[in-house]
N, C-alpha and C positions, 0 to 999 in steps of 0.2 A: 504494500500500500504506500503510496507516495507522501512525504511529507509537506504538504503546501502552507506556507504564508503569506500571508495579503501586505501589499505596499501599494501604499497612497503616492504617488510621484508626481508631486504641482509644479509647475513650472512656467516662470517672464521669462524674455530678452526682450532686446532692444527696447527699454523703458525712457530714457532717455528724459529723465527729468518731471516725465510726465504725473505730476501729483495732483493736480485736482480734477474733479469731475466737469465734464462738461451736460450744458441743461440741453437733451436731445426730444423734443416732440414731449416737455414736462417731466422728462424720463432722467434724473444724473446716471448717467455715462462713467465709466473710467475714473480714475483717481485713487490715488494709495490710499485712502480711509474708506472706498468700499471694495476693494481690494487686501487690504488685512482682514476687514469683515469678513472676507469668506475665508480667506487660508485660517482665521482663527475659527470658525465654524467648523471647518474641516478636521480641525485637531482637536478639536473637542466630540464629533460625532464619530471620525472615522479612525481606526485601528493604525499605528504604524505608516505616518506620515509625513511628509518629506518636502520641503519648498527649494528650491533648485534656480538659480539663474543665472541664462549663458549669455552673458554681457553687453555693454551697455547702459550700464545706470545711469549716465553724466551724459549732459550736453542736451539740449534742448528745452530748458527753460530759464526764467531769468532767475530763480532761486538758485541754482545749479550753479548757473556764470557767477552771479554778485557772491557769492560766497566760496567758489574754484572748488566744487564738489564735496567741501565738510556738509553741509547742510544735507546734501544727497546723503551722506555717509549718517550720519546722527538720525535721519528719517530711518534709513534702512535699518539701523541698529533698531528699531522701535519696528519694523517690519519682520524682521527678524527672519530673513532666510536660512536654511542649514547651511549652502555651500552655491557658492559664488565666482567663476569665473574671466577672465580678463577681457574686455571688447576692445576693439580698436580706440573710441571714446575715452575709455579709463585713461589711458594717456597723452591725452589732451592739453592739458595741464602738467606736462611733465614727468619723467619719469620719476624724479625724486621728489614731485609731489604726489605721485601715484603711492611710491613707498612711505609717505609720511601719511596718505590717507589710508592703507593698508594697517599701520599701527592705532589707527582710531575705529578700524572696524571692530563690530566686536561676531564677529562670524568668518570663517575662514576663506580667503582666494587664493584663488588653484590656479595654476600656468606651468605646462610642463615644458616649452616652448620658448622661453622669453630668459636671455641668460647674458653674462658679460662676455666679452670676446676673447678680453683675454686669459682668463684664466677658465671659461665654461661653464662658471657657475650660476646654478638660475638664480634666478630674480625672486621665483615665488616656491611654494611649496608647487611639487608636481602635483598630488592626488590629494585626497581626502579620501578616509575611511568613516562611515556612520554605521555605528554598532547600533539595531533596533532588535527587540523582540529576537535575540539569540542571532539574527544575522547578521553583516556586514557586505555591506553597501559601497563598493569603490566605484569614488569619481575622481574621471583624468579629466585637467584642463586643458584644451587647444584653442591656438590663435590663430589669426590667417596673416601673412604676408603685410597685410594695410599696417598695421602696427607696427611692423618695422619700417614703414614708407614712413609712417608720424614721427618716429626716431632715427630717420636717418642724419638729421642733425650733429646727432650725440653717436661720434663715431664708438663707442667704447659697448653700445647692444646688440646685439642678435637676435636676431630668429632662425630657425628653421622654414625655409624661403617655398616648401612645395610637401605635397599631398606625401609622398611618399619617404618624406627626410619625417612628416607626422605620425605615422604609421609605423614606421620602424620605430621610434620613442612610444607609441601606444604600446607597441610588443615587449619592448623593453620593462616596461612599469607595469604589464600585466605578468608575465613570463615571473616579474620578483615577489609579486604580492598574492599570486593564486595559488601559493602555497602557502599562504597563513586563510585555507579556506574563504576566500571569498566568496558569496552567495549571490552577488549580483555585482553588474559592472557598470557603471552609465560613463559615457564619453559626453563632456558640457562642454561644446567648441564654438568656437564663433569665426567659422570662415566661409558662409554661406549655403543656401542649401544643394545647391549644384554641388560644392565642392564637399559636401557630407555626403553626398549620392557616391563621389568618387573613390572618398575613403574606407568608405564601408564595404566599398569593393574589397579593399587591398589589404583587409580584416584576417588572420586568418582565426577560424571557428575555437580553434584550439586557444585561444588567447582570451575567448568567454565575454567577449563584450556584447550586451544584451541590449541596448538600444544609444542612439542618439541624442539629445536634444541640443538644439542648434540653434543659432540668431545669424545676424551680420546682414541676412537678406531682406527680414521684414516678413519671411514668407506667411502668409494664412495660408494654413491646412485644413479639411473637414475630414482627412485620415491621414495613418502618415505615411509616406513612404518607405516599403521595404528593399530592401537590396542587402543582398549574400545573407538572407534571413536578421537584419537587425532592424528594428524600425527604426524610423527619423520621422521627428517632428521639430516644427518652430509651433509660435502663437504670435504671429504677424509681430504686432509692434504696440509702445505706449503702455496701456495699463485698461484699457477696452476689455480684453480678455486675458485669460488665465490659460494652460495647455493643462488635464488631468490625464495621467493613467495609471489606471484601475488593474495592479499586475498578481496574480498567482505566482509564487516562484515556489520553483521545487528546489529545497533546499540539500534534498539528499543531491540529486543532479547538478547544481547550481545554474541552474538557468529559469528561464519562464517558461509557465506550466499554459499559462492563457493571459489573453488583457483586453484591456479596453481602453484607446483611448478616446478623448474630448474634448475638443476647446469649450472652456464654460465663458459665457459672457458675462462681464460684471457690470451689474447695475444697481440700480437703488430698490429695484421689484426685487430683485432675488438674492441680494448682499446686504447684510448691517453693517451696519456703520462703524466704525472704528473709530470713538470719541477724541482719545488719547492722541492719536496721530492728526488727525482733524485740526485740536488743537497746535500742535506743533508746526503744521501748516502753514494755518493760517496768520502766525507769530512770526513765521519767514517770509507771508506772503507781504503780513501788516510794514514790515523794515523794508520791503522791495517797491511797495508801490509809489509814495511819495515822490523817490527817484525817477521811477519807470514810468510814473501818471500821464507827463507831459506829451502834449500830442505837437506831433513831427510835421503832420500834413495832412491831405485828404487827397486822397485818388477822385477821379470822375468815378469809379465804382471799385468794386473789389476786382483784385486781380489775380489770378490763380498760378500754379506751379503743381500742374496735376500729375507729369509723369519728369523724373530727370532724365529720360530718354529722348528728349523732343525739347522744340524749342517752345517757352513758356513766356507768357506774359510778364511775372516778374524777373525771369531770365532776361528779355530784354531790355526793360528797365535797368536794371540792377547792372546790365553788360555795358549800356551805353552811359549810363550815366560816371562810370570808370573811365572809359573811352577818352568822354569827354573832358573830365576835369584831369587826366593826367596827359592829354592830348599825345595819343596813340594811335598808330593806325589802327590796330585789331586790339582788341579784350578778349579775352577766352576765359570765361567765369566758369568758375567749377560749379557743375547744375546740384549735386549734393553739398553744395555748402548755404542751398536755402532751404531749410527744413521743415516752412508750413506748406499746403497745397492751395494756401490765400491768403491775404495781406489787403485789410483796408474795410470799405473803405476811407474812413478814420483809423491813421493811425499812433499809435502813441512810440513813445523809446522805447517802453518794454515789450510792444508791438513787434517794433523792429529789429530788437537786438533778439528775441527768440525767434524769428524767419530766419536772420543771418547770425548768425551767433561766431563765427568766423573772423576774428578779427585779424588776420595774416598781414603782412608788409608784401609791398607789392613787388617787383621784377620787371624790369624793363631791360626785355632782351630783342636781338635784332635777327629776322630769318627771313632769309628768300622764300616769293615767292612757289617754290619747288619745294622748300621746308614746310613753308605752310599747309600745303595741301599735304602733305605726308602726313604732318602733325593731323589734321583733322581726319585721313585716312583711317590712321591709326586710333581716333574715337570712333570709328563707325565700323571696327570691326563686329563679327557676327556675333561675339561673346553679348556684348550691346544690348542686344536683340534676343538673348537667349535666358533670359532673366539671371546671368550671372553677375557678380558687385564689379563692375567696370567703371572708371572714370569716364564722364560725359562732361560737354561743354556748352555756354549759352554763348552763341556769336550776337558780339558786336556789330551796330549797322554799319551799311556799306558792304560786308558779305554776305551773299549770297550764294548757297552751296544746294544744287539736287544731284542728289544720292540713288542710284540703282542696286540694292541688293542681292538681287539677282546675280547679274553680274560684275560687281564689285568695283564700280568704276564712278565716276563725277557726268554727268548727264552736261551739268553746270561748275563752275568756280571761278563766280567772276567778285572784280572787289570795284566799289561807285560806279557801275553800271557798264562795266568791259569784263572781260578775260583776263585773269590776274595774270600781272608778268610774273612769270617764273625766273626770270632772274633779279627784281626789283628786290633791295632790300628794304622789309617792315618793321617797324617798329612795332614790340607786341608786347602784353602787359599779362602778366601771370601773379599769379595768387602763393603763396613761400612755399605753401605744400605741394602743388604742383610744378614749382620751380625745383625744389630739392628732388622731386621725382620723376625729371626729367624724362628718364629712357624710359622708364615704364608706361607714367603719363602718353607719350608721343612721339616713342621709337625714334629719338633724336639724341643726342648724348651737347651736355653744358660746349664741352670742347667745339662739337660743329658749329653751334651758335656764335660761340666767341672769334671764332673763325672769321666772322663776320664782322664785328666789333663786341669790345668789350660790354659786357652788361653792366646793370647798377640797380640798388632799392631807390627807387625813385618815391617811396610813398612807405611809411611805418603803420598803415590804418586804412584798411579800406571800408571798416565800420564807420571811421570819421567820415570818410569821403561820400559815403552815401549818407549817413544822417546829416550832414551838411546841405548835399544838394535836394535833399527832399523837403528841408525845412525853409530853404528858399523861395520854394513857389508850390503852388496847391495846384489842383486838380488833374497830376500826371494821369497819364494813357499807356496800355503800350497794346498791342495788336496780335503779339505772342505767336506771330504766321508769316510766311514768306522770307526768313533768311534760311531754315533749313527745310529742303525739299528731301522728306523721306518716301523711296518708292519700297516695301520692304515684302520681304518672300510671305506668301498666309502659311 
């Protein structure tokens, strides 16, 4: 007869600051006080249960910025996850103030992935072990790659750069620990869900790892995916939903006997309320808004940023208004460094600073014609298009680029209403993050550019630079259509 026990396994990512409820159709929506409501209903109703989350706590709201993530950190403590993972986000704010906010957690984060160069040594603890009801429970941490893009700065980190440098380290930290009886194994990664499809390939069965859970991509699931028998799940993104699964494990065998999983929606119909945290909130929200009250401007109407795949309304706002005040030929705005899907149409500082919350020194580098279209080649590859985490660009006016996916070529690439010269040198204006990652960003390496002329920071703030030009004049527009023409494969 088999020995089965039940595990509760709840599970965020990508939260991203997301603490209070939004009012939807009368209905509050999302926010960490109806979101503890339930993981605390859960541990009070259900047997041997577990809160889990694969990273991202930091970055997208203005409690998060005005405070560089303790306020995140001191909420969570009062949310009280078991085990907690690294997102690309977590180091945003630095690596050594990642490790100083790591000493105010009061719950453990896992990175088996993230280590010094020179001497090897990681940064964080690799796994976590959770002893419940006679089992143990190993959780390995993984990163993706972007994390080491954010610290390329700081020549003295590493990562492990690809799927299969992760994989051999999963083996490793399984292969040491599944001899003190392990009874289940969760992998809590955050390198997208495409790229948790790939890994779970390169699994091997013998190494006992029993399911996924995943961020970086945002994915909503309504099941999860399996591959080489592990499931994978994300729970999209924010604080909307929760991801449950409902696991049997056989503990003589150690693996899953059966499960269920579920994304449960959190709302005010079917979540309580979590007084205590509420409080705490709105104590962070009260010290933020005076600051953040002031209104900036007012659009002619609200302006959306629905897909970072496509050119967007506040994309070209936001592009051209760089453009203009550091008088550039092109902008190339990173389409993920604006984080709402609307803005307006009133909008205030703290409006603005959680859309862009990015506040990078800018780059002014110089590339031909023939570089530029490369560069923008190289954002429309098919990964793009494949719901994998790719960097994407809002073009600046005056470009005007149609795209054939099909086959893979420029239909159009013209710059103020010709065919760009391919030998003209541009003047182009980049964002630190996408300057430091150059080759990656746009298959172009620092050295070709200089080649041309030397570069320079021309701008310490492009936060200042647009809340400046917005607070100038009222009633902006932008049309979000007609510089990029996508013809793309169904």
């Amino acid at each position: 007869m088999k020995n089965l026990k039940k595990l509760t396994l709840l599970h965020s990512n990508d939260m991203h600051g997301d603490f209070l409820a939004e009012n939807v159709d009368e209905n509050l929506v999302g926010g960490l006080a109806l979101l503890s409501g339930y993981i605390n209903r859960a541990r009070e109703d259900d047997e041997n249960v577990i809160y889990a989350i694969a990273g991202d706590m930091f970055r997208g709201s203005i409690i998060d910025s005005e405070f560089k993530g303790l306020s995140t950190i001191q909420i969570m403590n009062m949310l009280g996850p078991d085990v907690v993972t690294v997102g690309n986000h977590e180091v945003d704010y630095g690596i050594a103030h990642l490790l100083f906010l790591e000493k105010c957690a009061e719950f453990p984060i896992i990175n088996a992935n993230l280590h010094i160069t020179t001497n090897g040594a990681r940064l964080f603890k690799p796994h976590h072990i959770i002893e419940i009801d006679g089992m143990k429970i190993l959780f390995i941490g993984i990163i993706t790659d972007v994390a080491l893009q954010q610290c390329k700065a700081d020549g003295l980190i590493g990562s492990f750069v690809n799927i299969e440098d992760a994989a051999e380290e999963i083996g490793r930290i399984c292969n040491t620990y599944n001899a003190i009886d392990i009874d289940f194994t969760v992998l809590l990664t955050h390198i997208s869900f495409e790229e948790d499809k790939k890994l779970a390939a390169l699994l091997q069965p013998e190494w006992g790892v029993d399911v996924i859970i995943g961020g970086h991509s945002h994915t909503f699931l309504t099941e999860p995916a399996v591959v080489n028998g592990i499931p994978i799940v994300q729970a999209g993104t924010g604080t909307d939903q929760i991801g449950r699964f409902d696991i049997l494990i056989d503990t003589d065998e150690n693996c899953i006997d059966s499960y269920r999983w579920t994304p449960i929606p959190i709302n005010s119909e079917t979540c309580p309320k979590d007084g205590p945290i509420a409080d705490m909130i709105h104590n962070y929200k009260s010290r933020t808004d005076d600051k953040y009250g002031r209104i900036v401007t007012k659009f002619v109407r609200k302006l959306t940023h629905p897909d970072r795949f496509r050119e967007t309304e506040l994309g070209d706002l936001f592009s051209d208004v760089l453009q203009e005040a550091l008088g550039v030929d092109i902008f190339l705005l990173g389409s993920g460094s604006i984080r709402n899907e609307e803005l307006g149409p009133v909008v205030t500082k703290g409006d603005l600073n959680t859309c862009f919350p990015y506040d990078d020194a800018v780059h002014l580098v110089y590339a031909t014609g023939a570089q530029v279209k490369h560069m923008v080649m190289r954002m429309l590859r098919d990964e793009a298009f494949a719901g994998e985490h790719t960097e994407f660009y809002q073009l600046s006016k005056g470009l005007v680029v149609e795209y054939d996916q099909a086959t893979h070529s420029f239909l159009r690439f013209d710059f103020e209403g010709a065919p760009i010269d391919e030998e003209r040198v541009f003047t182009v204006g980049l964002q630190h993050f996408h300057y430091i990652n150059m080759k990656d960003s746009f298959d172009v390496t620092l050295e070709e550019l200089k080649a041309n002329h030397a570069d320079r920071v021309v701008s310490t703030s492009c936060t200042q630079i647009i809340e400046e030009a917005l607070t100038e004049g009222l009633h902006q527009n932008a049309t979000g259509e007609g510089r990029l023409i996508l013809h793309l494969n169904k």
